[in-house]
C-alpha positions as YAML, in Angstrom:
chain: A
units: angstrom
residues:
- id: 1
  name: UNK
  ca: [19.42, 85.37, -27.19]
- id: 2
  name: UNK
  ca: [15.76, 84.06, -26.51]
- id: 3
  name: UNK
  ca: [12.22, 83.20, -27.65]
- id: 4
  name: UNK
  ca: [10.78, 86.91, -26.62]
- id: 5
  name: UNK
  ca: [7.06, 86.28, -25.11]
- id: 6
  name: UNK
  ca: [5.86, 88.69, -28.05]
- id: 7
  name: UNK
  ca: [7.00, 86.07, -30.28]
- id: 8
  name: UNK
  ca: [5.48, 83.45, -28.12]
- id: 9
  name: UNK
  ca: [2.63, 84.91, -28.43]
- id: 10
  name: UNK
  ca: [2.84, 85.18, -32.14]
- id: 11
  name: UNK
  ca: [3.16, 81.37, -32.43]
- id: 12
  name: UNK
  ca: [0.65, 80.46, -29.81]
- id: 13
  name: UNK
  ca: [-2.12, 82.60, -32.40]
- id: 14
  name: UNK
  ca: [-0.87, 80.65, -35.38]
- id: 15
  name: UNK
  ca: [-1.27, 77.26, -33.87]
- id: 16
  name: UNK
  ca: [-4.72, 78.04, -32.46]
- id: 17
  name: UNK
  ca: [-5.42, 79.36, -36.39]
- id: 18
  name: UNK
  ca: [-4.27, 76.65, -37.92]
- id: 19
  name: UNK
  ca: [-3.35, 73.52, -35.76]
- id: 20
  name: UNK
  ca: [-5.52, 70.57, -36.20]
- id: 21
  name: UNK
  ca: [-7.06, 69.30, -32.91]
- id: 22
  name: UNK
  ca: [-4.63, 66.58, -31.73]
- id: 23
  name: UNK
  ca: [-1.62, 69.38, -32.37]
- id: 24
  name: UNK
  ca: [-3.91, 72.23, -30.62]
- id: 25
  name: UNK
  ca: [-4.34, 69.81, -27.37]
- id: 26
  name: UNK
  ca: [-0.59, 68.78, -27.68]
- id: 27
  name: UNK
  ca: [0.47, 72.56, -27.52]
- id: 28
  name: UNK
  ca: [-1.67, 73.26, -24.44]
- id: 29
  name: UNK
  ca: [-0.58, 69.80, -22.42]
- id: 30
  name: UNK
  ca: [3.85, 71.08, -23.32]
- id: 31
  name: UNK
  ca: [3.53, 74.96, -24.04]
- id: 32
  name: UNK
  ca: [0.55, 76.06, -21.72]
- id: 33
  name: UNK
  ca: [0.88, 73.10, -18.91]
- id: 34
  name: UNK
  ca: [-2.55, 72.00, -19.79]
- id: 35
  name: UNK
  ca: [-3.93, 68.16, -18.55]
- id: 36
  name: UNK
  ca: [-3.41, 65.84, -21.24]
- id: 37
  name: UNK
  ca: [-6.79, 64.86, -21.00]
- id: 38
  name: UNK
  ca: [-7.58, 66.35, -24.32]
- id: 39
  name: UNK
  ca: [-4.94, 64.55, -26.30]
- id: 40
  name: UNK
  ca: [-6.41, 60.92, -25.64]
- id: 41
  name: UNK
  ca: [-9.35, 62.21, -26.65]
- id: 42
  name: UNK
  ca: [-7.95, 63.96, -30.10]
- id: 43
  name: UNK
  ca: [-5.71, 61.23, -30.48]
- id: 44
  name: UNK
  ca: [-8.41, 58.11, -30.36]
- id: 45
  name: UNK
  ca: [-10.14, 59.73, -33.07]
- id: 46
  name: UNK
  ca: [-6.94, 58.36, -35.56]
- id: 47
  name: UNK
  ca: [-7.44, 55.01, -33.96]
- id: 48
  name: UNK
  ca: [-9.22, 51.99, -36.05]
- id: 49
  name: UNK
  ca: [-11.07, 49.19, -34.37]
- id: 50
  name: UNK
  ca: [-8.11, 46.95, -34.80]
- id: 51
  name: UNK
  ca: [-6.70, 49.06, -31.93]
- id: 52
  name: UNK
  ca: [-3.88, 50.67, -34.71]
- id: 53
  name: UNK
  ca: [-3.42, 53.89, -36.18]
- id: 54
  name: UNK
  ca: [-3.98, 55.61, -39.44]
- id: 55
  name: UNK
  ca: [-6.00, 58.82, -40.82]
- id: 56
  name: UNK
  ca: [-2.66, 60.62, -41.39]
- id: 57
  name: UNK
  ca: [-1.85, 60.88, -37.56]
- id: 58
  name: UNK
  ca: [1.62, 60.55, -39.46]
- id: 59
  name: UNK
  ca: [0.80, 63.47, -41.48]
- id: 60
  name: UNK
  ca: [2.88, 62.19, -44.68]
- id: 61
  name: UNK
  ca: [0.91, 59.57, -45.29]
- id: 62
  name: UNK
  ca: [-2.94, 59.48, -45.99]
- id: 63
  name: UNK
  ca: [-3.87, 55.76, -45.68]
- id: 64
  name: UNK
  ca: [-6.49, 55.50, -43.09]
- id: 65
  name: UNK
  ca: [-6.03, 52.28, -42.48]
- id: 66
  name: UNK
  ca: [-4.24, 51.00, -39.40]
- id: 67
  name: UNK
  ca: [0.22, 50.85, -40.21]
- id: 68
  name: UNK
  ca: [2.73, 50.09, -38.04]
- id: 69
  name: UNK
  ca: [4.76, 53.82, -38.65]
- id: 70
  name: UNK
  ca: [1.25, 55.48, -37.98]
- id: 71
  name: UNK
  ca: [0.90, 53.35, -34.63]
- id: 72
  name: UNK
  ca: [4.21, 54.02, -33.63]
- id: 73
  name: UNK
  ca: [3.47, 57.71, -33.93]
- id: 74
  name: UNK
  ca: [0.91, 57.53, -31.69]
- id: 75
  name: UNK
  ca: [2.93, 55.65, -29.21]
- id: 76
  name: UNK
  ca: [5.59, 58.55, -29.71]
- id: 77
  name: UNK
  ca: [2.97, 60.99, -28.74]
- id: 78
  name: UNK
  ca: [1.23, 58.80, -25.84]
- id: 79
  name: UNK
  ca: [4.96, 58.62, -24.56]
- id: 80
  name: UNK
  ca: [5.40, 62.38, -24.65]
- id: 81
  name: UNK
  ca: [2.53, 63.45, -22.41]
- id: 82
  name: UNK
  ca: [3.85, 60.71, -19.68]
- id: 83
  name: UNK
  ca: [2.18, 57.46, -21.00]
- id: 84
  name: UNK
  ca: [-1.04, 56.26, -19.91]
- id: 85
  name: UNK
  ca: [-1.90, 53.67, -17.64]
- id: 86
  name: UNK
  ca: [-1.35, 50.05, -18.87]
- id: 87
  name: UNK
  ca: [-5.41, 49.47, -18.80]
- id: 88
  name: UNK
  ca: [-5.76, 52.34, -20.49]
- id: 89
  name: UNK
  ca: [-8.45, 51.58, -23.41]
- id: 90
  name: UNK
  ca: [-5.93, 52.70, -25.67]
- id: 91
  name: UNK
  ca: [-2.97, 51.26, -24.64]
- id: 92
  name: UNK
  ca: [-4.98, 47.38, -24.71]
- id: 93
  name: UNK
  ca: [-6.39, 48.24, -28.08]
- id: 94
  name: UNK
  ca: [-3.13, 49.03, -29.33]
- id: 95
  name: UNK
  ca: [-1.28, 45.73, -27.82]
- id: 96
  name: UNK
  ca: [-4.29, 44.31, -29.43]
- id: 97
  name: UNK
  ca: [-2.98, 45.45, -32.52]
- id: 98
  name: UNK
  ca: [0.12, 44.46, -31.94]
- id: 99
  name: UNK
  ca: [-0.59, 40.40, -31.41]
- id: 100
  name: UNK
  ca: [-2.49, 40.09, -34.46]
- id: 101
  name: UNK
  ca: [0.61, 39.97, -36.11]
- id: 102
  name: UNK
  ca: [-0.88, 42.67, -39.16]
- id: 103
  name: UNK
  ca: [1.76, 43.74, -41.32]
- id: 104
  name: UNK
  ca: [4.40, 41.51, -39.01]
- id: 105
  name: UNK
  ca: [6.89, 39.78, -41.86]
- id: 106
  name: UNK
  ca: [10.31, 38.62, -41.06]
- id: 107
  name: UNK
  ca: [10.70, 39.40, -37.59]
- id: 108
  name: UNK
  ca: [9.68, 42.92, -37.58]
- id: 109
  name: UNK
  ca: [6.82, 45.40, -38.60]
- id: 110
  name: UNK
  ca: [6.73, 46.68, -42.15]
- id: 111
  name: UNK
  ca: [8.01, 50.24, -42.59]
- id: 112
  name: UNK
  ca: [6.00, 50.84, -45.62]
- id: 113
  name: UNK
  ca: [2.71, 48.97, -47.13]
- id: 114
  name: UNK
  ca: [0.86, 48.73, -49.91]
- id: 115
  name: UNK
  ca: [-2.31, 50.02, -49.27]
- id: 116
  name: UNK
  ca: [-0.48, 53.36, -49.01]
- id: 117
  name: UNK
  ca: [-0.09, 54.12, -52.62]
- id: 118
  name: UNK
  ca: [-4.21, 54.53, -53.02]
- id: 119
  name: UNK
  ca: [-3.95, 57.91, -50.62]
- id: 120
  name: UNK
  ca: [-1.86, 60.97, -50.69]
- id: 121
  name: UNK
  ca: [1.45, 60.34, -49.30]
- id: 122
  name: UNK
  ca: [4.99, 61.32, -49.57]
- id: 123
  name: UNK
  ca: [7.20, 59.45, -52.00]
- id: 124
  name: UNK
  ca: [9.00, 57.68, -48.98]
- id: 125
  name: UNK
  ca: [5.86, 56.35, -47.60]
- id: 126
  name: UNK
  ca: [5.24, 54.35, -51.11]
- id: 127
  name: UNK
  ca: [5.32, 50.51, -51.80]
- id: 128
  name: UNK
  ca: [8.07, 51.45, -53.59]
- id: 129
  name: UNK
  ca: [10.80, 52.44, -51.61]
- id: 130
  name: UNK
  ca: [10.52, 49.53, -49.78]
- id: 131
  name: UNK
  ca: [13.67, 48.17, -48.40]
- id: 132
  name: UNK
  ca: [14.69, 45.56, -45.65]
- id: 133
  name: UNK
  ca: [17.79, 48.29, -44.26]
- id: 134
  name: UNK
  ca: [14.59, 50.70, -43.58]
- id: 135
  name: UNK
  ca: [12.36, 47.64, -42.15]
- id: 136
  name: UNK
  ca: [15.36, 46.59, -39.87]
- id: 137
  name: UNK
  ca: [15.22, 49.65, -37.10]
- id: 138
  name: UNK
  ca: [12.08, 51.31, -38.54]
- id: 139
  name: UNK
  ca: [9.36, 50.98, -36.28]
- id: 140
  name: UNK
  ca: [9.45, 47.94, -34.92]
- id: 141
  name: UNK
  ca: [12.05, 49.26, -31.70]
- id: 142
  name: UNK
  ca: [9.26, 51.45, -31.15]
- id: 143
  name: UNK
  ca: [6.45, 48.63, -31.23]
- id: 144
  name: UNK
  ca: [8.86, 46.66, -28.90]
- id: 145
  name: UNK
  ca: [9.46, 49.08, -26.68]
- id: 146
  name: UNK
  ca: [5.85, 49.72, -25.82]
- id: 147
  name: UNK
  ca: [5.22, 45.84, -25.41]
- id: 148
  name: UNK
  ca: [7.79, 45.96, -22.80]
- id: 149
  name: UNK
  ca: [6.19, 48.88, -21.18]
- id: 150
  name: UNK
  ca: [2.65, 47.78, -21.37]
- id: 151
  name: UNK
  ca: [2.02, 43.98, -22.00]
- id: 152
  name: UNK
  ca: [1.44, 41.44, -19.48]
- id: 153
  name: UNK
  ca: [4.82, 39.78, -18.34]
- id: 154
  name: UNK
  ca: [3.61, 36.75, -19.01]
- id: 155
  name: UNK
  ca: [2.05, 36.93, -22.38]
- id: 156
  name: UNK
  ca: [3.01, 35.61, -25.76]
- id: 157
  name: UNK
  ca: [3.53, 39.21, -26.98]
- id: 158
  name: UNK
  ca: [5.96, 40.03, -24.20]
- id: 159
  name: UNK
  ca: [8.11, 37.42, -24.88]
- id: 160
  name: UNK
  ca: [8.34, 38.17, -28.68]
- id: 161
  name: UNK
  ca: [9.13, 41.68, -27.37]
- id: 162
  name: UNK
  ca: [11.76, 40.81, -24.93]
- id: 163
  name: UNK
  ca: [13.04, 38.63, -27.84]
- id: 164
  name: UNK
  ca: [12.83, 41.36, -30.66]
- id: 165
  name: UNK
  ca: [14.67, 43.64, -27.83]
- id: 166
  name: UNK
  ca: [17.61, 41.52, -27.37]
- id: 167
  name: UNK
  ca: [17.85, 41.04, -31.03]
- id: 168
  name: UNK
  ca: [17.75, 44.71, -32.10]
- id: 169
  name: UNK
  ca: [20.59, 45.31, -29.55]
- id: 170
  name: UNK
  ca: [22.35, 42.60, -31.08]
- id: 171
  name: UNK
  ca: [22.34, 44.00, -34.61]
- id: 172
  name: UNK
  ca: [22.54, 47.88, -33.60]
- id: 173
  name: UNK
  ca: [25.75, 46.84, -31.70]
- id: 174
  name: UNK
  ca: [27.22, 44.21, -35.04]
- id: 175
  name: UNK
  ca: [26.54, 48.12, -37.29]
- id: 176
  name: UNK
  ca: [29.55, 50.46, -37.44]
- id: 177
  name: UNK
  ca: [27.20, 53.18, -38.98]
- id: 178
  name: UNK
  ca: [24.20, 54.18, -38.24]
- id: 179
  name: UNK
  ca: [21.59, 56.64, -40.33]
- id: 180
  name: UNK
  ca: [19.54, 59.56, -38.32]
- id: 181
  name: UNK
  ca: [15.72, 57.68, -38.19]
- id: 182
  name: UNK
  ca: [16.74, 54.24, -37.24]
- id: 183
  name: UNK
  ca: [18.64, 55.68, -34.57]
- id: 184
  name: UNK
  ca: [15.64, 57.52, -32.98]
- id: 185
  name: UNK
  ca: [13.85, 54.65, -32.97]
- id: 186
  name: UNK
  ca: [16.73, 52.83, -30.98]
- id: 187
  name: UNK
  ca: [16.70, 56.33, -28.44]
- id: 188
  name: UNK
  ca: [13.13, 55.70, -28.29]
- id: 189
  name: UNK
  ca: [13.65, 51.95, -27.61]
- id: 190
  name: UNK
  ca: [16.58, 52.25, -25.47]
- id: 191
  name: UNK
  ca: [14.71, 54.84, -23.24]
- id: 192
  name: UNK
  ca: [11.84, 52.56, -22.78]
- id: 193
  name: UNK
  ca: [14.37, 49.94, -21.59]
- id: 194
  name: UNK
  ca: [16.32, 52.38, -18.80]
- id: 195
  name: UNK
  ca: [12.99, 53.19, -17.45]
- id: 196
  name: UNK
  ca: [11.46, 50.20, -17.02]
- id: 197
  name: UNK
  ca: [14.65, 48.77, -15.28]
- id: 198
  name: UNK
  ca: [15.96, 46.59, -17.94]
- id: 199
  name: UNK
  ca: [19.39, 48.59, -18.34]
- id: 200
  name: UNK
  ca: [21.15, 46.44, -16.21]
- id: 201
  name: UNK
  ca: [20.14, 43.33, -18.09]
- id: 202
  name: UNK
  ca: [23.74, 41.58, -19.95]
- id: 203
  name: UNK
  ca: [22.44, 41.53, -23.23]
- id: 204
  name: UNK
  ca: [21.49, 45.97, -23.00]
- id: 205
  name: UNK
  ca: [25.29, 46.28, -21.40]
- id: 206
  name: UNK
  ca: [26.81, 48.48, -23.61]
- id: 207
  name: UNK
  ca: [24.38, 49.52, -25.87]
- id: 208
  name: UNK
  ca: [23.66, 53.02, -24.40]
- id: 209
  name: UNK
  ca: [27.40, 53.85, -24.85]
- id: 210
  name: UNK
  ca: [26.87, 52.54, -28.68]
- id: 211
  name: UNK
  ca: [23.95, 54.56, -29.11]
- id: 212
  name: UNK
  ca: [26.30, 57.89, -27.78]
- id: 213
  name: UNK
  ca: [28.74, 57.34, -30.50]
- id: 214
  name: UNK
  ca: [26.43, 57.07, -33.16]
- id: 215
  name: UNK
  ca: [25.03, 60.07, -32.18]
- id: 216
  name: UNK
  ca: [28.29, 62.11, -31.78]
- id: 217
  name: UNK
  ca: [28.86, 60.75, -35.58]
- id: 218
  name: UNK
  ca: [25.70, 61.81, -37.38]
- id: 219
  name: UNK
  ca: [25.56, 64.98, -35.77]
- id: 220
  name: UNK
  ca: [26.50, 67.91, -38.43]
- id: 221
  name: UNK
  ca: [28.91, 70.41, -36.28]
- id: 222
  name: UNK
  ca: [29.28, 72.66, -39.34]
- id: 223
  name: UNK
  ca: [26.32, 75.45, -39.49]
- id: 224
  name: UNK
  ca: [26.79, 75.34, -43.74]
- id: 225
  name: UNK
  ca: [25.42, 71.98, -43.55]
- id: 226
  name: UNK
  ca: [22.35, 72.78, -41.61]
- id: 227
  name: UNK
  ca: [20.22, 74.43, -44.55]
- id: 228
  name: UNK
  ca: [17.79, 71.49, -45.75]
- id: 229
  name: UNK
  ca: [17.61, 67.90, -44.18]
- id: 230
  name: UNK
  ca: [20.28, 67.50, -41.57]
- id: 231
  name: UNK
  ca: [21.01, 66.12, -38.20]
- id: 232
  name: UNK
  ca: [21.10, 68.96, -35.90]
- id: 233
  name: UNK
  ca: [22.65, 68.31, -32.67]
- id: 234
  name: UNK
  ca: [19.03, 68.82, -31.02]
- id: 235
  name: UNK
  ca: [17.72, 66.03, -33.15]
- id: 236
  name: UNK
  ca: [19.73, 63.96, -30.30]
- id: 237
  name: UNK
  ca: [20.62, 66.47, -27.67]
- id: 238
  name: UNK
  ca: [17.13, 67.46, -26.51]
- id: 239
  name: UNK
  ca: [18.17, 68.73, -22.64]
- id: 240
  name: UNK
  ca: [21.12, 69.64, -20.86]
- id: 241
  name: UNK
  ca: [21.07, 66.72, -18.98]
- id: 242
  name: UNK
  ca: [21.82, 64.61, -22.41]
- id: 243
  name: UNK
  ca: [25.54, 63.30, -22.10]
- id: 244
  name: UNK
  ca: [26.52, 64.73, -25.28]
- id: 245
  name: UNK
  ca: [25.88, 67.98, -24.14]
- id: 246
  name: UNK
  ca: [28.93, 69.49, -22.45]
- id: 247
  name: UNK
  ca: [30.74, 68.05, -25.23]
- id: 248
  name: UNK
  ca: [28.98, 69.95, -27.83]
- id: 249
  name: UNK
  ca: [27.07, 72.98, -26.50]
- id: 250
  name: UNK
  ca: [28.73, 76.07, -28.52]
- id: 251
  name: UNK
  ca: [26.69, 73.71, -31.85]
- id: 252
  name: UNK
  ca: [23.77, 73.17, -30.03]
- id: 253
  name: UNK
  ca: [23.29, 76.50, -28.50]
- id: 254
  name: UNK
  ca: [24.00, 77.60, -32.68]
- id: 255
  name: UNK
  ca: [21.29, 75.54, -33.40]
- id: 256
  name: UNK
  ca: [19.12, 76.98, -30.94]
- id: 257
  name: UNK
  ca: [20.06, 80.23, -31.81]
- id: 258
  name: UNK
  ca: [19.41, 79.66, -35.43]
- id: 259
  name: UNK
  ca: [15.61, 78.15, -34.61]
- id: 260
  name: UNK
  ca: [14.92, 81.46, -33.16]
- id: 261
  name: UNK
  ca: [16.25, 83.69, -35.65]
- id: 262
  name: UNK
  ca: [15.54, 81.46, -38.73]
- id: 263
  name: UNK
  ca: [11.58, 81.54, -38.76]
- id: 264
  name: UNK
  ca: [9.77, 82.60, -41.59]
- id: 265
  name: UNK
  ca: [6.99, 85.39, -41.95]
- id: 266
  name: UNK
  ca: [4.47, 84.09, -39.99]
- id: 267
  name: UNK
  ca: [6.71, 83.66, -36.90]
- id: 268
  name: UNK
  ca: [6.97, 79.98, -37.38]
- id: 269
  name: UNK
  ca: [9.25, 77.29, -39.27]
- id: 270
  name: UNK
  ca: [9.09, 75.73, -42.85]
- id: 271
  name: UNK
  ca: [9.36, 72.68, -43.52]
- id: 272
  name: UNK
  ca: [12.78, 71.08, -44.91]
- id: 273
  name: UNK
  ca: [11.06, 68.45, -47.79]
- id: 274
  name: UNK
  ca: [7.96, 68.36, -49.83]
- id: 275
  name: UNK
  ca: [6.40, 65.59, -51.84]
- id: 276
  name: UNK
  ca: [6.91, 66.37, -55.01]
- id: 277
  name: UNK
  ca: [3.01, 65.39, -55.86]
- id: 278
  name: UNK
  ca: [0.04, 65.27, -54.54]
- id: 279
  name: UNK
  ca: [-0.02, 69.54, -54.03]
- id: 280
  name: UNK
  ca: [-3.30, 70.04, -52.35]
- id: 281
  name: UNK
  ca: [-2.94, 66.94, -49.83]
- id: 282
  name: UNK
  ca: [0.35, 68.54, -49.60]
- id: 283
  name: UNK
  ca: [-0.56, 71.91, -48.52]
- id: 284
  name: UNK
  ca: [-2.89, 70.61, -45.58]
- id: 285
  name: UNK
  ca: [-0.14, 68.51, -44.40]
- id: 286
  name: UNK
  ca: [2.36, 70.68, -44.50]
- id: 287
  name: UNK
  ca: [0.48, 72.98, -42.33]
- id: 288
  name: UNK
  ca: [0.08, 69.91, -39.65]
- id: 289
  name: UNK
  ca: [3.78, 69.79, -39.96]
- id: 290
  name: UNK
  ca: [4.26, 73.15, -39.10]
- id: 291
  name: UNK
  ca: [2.19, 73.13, -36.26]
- id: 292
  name: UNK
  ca: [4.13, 69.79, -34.75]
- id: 293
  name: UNK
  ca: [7.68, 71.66, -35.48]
- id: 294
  name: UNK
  ca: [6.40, 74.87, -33.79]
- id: 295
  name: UNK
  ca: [5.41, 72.63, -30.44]
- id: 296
  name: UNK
  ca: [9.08, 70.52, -30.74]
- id: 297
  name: UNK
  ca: [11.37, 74.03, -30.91]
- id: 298
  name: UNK
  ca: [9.43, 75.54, -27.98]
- id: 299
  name: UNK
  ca: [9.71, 72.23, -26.43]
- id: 300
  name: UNK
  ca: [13.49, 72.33, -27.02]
- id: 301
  name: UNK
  ca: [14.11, 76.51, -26.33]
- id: 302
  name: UNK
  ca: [12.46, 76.01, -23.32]
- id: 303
  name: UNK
  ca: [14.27, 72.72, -22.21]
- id: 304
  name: UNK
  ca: [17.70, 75.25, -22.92]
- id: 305
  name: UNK
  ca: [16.16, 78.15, -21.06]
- id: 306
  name: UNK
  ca: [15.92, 79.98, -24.75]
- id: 307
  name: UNK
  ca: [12.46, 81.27, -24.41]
- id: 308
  name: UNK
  ca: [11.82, 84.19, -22.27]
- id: 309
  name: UNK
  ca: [8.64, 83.43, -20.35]
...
């Protein structure tokens, strides 16, 4: 079973109907092989003159001042069209950011603040739900992985970030359980870390082979338990090459199966949550979500060789 190009096409007309630019410029650079020239462009327009991110680049959450989840989203997406170049504008702005120590408590980056609750914004992005388990691995492995990527060896900021590194590793090792979003930001971190060349460092040994087995446990293997908010096996498994992959493929080839057959009438995918308030905010963002889940599926189908091209 595959994507059929007809069907392709289908989705490729939707997102150019309804995408907002950043998404529209993100499907061309993955789906169409475009230069990513037009995502830094789409993508400065969510950044403040602090050098952080906001405007609802994190489309749950409406605050348009700069956060630490909405930065780390745009280091997510800076990371998925190959990174820039450490003088990059953006990438000094956003270490800039990052050294000012905003919304820095306790050794990590709040996950949540308050200035969230005067904007539209789902009910986990409120002052709220605050909570030091979420703080712990959510997004400061993502902050810290950039600063080991882009800041100057020898600056104050590298050091906390080689410190907040070894640290993280530390405590995602002393956990027996994980849950699904802290551990993408420790794949996200941990990625950072093999490719820069720290892997073989003696406080990382280990860790990858930690990181494994927490995946292998969250996964759901049972297709009943795949309707709502799961972990798939492609939230972890994203290419054949992944180590988990042999091990699992009849579930992850399911779940790629499923993505193709279980899209709704407009050839695309619903989302899993809503907010529960906040319905007109709602409806724009959910559309932004759409678009984002339509680019990740082709993303993965084509990764599997499930789209016929």
């Amino acid at each position: 079973m595959k994507l059929q190009p007809k069907e392709i096409e289908r989705i490729r007309k939707w997102i150019y109907r309804n995408a907002r630019p950043l998404d529209l410029a993100l499907w061309k650079y993955h789906i169409e092989y475009r230069s990513n020239d037009d995502v830094e462009v789409a993508l400065a327009a969510y950044q403040n003159l602090d050098g952080g991110f906001g405007h609802a680049l994190e489309a749950d959450a409406w605050n348009p001042a700069s956060t630490p989840i909405q930065t780390s989203t745009a280091i997510e997406k800076i990371e998925s069209i190959g990174g820039l170049d450490r003088n990059h504008p953006m990438i000094q702005e956003i270490l800039t950011y990052l050294a000012s120590g905003k919304d820095f408590q306790g050794n990590r980056w709040e996950n949540v603040v308050k200035e969230n609750d005067g904007f539209p914004h789902a009910p986990w992005w409120h002052s709220a739900t605050d909570a030091a388990e979420r703080r712990e691995f959510n997004p400061t492995p993502i902050l810290t992985g950039f600063i080991l990527k882009y800041a100057d060896k020898k600056s104050p900021l590298y050091a906390l970030g080689l410190s907040l590194a070894k640290e993280l590793v530390l405590l995602h090792r002393s956990r027996e359980t994980m849950e699904m979003h802290p551990l993408l930001n420790l794949v996200f971190l941990y990625t950072i870390v093999e490719e820069i060349g720290l892997d073989n460092e003696d406080w990382f040994k280990g860790a990858k082979q930690k990181l494994i087995q927490d995946e292998l446990n969250l996964i759901q293997r049972d297709l009943a338990s795949w309707d709502g908010y799961a972990c798939l096996p492609t939230t972890f498994i994203q290419s054949p090459r992944h180590p988990l992959y042999e091990r699992l493929k009849d579930v992850v080839e399911g779940d790629l199966k499923r993505k193709i057959t279980g899209r709704n009438a407009d050839g695309i995918w619903n989302l899993t949550w809503n907010w529960g308030a906040y319905p007109e905010a709602f409806a724009i963002s959910e559309n932004w979500w759409k678009a984002e889940i339509a680019i990740r599926n082709l993303v993965l189908l084509r990764a599997f060789d499930f789209m016929d091209e």
